[in-house]
N, C-alpha and C positions, 0 to 999 in steps of 0.2 A: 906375643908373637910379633915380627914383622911383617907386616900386613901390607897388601898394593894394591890398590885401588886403582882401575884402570878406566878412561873415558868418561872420566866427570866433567866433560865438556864446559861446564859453564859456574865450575865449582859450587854444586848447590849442596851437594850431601853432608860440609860442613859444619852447616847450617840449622843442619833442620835437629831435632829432638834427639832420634835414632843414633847419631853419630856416639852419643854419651857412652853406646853400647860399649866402646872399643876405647875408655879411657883407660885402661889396664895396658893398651897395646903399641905398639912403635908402628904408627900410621903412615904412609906414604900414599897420596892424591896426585895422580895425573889427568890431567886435564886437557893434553891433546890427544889425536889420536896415530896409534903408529901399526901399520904394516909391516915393516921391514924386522922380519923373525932374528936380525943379529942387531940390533940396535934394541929391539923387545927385551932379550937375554941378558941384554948387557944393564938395562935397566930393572930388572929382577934377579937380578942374578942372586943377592940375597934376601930373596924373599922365600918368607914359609909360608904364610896363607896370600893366594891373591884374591879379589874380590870382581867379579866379571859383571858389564853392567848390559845386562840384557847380551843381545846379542853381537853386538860391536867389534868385539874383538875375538880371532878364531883361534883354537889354542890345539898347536897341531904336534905331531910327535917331535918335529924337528924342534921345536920350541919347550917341548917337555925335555927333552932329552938335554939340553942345556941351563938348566936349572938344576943344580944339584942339591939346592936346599929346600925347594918345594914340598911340602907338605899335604896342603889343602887347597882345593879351589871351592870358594863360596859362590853361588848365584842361587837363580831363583826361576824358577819357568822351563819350557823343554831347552835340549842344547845340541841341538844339531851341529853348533859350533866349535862344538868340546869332541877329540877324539878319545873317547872313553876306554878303549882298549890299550892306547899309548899312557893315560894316568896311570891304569893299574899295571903297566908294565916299568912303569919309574915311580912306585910305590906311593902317588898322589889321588889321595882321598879325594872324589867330586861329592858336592852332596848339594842338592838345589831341592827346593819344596814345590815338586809340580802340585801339586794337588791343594791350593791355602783357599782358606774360605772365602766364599767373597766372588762377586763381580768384580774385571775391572772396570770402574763408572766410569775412568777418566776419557778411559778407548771407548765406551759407548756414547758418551757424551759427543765426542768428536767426529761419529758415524753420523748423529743426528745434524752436526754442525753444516757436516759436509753434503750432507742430503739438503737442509734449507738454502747451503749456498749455492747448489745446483738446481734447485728447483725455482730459486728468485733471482739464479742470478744473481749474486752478490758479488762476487770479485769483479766480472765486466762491470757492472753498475756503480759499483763504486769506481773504478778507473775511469770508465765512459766520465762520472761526477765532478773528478780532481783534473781531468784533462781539458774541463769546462762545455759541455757535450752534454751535459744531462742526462737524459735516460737513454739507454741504449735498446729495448726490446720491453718483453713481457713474458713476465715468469710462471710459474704455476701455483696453485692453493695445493700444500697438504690434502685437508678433509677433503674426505671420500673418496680419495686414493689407494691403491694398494701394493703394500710395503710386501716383499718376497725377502724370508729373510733364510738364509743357507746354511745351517748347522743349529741344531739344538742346544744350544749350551749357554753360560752366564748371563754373556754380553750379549748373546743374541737376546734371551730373555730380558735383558734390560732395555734397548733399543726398541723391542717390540710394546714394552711398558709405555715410553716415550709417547711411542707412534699413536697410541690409543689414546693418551691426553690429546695430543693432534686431532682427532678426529678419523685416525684414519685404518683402515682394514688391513690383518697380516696376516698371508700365509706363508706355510711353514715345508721347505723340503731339505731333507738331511740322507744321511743313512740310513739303512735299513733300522737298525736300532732305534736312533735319533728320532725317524717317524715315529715308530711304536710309540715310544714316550710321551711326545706330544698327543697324539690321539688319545693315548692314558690321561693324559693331563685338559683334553678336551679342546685342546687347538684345533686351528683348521691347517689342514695336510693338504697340498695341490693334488689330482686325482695322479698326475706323472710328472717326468722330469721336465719334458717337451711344456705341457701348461704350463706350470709352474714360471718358469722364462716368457714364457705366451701374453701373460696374464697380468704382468706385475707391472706397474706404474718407477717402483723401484727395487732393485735386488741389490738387498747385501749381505757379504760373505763375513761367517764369521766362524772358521773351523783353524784348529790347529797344522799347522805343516809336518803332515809326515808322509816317508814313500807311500803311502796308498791313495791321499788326497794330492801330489802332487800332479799339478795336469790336471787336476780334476774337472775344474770350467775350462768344457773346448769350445774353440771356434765354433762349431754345430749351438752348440749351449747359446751364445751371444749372436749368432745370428738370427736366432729365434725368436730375441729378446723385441717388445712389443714396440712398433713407431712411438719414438718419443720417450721410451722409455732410457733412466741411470742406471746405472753401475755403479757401488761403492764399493771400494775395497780398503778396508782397514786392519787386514789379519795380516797374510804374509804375500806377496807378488807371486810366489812359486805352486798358487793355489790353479793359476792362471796357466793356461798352456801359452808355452812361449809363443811370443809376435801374437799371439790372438787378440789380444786387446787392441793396441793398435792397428793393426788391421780392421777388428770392429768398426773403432771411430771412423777410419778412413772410408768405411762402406755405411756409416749411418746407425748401424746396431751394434754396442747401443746407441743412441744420441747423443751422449752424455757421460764421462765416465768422473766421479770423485775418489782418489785415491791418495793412501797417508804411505804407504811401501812401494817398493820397487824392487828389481831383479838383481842389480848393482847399488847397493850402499857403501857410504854415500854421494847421493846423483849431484854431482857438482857442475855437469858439461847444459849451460843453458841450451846448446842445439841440440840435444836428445831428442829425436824425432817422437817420440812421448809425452817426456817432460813439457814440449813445446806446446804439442799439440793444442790447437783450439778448444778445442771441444772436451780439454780436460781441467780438471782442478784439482790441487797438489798439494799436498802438505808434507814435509820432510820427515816420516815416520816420527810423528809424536802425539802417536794415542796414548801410549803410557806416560809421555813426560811432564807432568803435575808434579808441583811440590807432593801434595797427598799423596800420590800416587807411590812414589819414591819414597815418602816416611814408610809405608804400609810393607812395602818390598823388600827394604834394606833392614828395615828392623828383625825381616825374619833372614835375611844373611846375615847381619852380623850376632843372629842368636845360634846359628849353626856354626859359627866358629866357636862361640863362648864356650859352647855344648862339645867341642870337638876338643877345646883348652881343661875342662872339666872331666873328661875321659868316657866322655858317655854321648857319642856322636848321634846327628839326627839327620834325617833326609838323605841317606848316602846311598848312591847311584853304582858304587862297585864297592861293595861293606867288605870283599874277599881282600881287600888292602889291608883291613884292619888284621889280617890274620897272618898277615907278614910281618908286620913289627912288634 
């Protein structure tokens, strides 16, 4: 197949192991990234499977509808960015593996990262250091703190792992379900939503973005949130009611906020009244970007194509395609 690979930013996917999958295939890597839906077309125009990298790039009907050789779209994870009704209206197979085993360690790792860099102060401190200024303040200990962490699921469980080699204490509030689980599982559950916020030294969000979560942390939520207390955010910005965050900082709850996403990708305008802010710390959405990370991911897109070349497709998101051709 003619394959496109789109927003390989920093061309690593050639690289790594995974890639071998698609020696059968006529590869095309692009490496910047592009917006403009007639400059997109023109660049896939002869493309049958494209390969979508997370969420980067939005794949709208105007842009399906000009591709007349499209076949497949490979990815991996939810796709709010894919309009699903427009594939199977121009007979383009989606098929992405929400459901692969496994935590991702690389997004947990970097929730932990971003919680010690807020808690000691690591980015001012280090700058305060290289500015020749030394220390600039005093940070916090971990132990015997208490980690609030928001959705019961992988990452959260991995993060929570962390937090207890730290030394440090985690409760747990999610959904109705999500509770149940945990208390099945023997966790500690906040007694409400209101403690939960009240209570915690740090809160971080780790649920999927769909209409039911969206909005979900309101304003009410983070003003709650205890003097002194973080905020991390390493799932999706839209978890967040809009301007609540910043607003927060601007009124002191939280005190502190660590975040890898935002509302607008990608945030390029240094004066962002966010981005800027003091009182936050920023990473340009790369909890999943690990070499590993990207072997583990790709390996299972480019096995949904192989699978899809073989005539026995896997993970597909509208399989009614397959009953048109």
């Amino acid at each position: 197949m003619k394959i496109h690979i789109l927003d390989d930013w920093f061309d690593t996917l050639r690289k790594l192991p995974s890639f071998d999958m698609l020696a059968d295939h006529d590869v095309t890597v692009w490496t910047d990234h592009q917006e403009d839906t007639e400059v997109l077309a023109n660049r896939l125009y002869e493309a049958e499977a494209v390969v979508l990298f997370r969420e980067r790039t939005k794949v709208t009907r105007d842009l399906l509808e000009r591709l007349p050789n499209l076949k497949l779209i490979s990815q991996r994870g939810v796709y709010p960015h894919v309009d699903v009704s427009a594939c199977t209206d121009n007979n383009v197979l989606l098929c992405s593996n929400k459901s692969a085993d496994g935590a991702n360690y690389a997004a947990a790792e970097l929730t932990f990262a971003l919680m010690l860099s807020a808690m000691r102060q690591l980015p001012q401190q280090m700058a305060s250091a290289k500015a020749g200024a030394w220390q600039m303040g005093v940070g916090k200990t971990l132990r015997g703190r208490t980690l609030g962490i928001y959705g019961y699921g992988k990452i959260g469980k991995a993060v929570a792992e962390y937090a207890r080699a730290f030394g440090m204490h985690v409760v747990w509030w999610a959904s109705d379900e999500g509770r149940r689980r945990a208390q099945a599982d023997a966790e500690v559950v906040a007694p409400s939503r209101a403690d939960f916020f009240a209570n915690c030294d740090v809160v971080s969000l780790h649920l999927r973005l769909t209409p039911e979560t969206k909005g979900l942390i309101t304003a009410q939520d983070l003003s709650g949130m205890k003097s002194g207390s973080v905020l991390i955010n390493t799932s999706r910005a839209g978890l967040i009611e809009t301007g609540a965050l910043l607003d927060g900082l601007n009124t002191g709850a939280p005190a502190l906020a660590a975040i890898d996403v935002f509302d607008v990708e990608p945030l390029t305008d240094p004066n962002d009244p966010l981005l800027s802010h003091p009182n936050l710390i920023a990473t340009p959405h790369i909890g999943f970007v690990t070499e590993d990370e990207f072997e583990k991911q790709f390996a299972d897109i480019y096995e949904q194509i192989n699978a899809y070349v073989d005539g026995t497709p896997i993970h597909t998101i509208n399989p009614e395609v397959l009953d048109q051709t």
